[in-house]
C-alpha positions as CSV (number, residue, x, y, z in Angstrom):
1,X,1.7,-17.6,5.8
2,X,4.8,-17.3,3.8
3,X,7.4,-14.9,5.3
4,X,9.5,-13.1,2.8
5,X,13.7,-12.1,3.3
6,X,13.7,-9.8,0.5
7,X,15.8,-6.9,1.5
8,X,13.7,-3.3,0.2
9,X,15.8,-0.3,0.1
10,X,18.2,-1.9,2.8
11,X,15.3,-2.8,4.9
12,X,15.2,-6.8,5.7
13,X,11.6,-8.2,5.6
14,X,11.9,-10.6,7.8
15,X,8.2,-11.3,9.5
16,X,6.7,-10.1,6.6
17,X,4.3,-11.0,3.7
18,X,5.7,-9.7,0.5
19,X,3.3,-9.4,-1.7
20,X,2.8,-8.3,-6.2
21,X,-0.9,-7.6,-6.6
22,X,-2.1,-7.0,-10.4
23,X,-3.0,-4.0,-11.5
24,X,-5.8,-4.6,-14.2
25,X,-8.0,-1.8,-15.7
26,X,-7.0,0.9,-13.9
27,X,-7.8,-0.9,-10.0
28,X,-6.1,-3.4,-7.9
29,X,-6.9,-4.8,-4.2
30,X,-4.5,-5.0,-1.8
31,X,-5.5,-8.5,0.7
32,X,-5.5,-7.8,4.2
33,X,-2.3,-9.6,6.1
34,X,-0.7,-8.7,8.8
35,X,2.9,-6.9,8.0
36,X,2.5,-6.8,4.6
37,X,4.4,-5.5,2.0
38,X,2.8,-4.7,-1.7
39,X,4.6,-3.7,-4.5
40,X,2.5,-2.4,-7.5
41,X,3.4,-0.3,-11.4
42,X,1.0,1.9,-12.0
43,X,0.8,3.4,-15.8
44,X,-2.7,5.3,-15.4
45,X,-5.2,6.6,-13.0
46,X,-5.6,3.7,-10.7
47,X,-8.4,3.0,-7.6
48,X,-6.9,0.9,-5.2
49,X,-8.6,-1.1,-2.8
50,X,-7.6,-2.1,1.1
51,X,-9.2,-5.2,1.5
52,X,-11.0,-5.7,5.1
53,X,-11.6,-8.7,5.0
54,X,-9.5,-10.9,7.7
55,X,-8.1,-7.8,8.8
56,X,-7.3,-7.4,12.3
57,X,-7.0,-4.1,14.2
58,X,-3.4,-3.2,14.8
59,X,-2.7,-4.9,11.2
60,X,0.0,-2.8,8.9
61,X,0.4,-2.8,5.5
62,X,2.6,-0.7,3.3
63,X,1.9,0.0,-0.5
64,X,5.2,1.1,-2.4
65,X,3.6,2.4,-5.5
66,X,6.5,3.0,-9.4
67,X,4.6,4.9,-12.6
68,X,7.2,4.4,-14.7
69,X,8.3,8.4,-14.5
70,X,5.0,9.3,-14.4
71,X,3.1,11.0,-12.1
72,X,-0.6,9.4,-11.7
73,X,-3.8,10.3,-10.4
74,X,-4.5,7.4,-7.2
75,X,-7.6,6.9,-4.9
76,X,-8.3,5.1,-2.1
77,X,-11.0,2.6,-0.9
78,X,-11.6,1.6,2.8
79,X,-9.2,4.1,4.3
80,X,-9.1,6.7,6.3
81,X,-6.6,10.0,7.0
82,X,-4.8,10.0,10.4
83,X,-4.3,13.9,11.8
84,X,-0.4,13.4,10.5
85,X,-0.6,11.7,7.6
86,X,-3.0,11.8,4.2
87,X,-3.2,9.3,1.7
88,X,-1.5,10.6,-1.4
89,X,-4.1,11.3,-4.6
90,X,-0.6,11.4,-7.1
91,X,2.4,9.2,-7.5
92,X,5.4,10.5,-7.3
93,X,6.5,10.4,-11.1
94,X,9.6,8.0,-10.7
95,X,10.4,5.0,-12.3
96,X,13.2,4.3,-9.5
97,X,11.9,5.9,-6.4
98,X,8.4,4.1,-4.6
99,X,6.2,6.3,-3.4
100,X,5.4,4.2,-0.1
101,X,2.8,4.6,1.9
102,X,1.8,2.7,5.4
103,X,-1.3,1.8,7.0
104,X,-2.8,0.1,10.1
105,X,-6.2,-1.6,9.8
106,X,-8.2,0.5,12.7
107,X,-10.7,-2.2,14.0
108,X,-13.0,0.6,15.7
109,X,-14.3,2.2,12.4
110,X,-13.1,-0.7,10.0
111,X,-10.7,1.2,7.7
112,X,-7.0,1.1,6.9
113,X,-5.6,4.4,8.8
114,X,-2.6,6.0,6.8
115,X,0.0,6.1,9.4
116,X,3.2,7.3,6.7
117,X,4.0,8.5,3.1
118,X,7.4,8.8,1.9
């Protein structure tokens, strides 16, 4: 696996995969990879898929989600809320602020549990 040194918003990725999925139609998959890191432009009501497949329990991933300055409608596949933290169903309406949201891949019910949004 390739590790990535991008620095994100002063944060050095060292140890992790950074990642561009595609958004096409409307949906995109995020792969499963330990310590990943996806970056995705959204311009329309999007579904976007955690992959399971490889994943490992303990695994994180974070999705840092633009819209171009504006706010769109988002869903979720394979994941799950934790009691602090729901996945958000809006982006935030910024073309320079991610919305970013983290998961861990919880082996026990085989979802991506969403552990942060900021």
């Amino acid at each position: 696996i390739a590790m990535g040194t991008e620095p994100i918003t002063g944060l050095t990725t060292t140890g992790y995969v950074v990642a561009a999925p595609t958004v096409s139609a409307g949906a995109v998959t995020i792969a499963a990879a330990a310590h990943q890191i996806n970056s995705i432009t959204v311009s329309a009501t999007t579904a976007i898929t955690m992959s399971t497949a490889s994943a490992i329990d303990g695994d994180l991933c974070m999705v840092r989600i633009l819209d171009g300055g504006t706010g769109e409608t988002l869903s979720w596949v394979n994941t799950e809320n934790s009691t602090g933290s729901t996945a958000p169903l809006a982006s935030a309406g910024s073309s320079t602020h991610p919305l970013t949201v983290g998961f861990q891949y919880n082996g026990a019910t085989s979802l991506w549990r969403c552990i942060g949004v900021s």
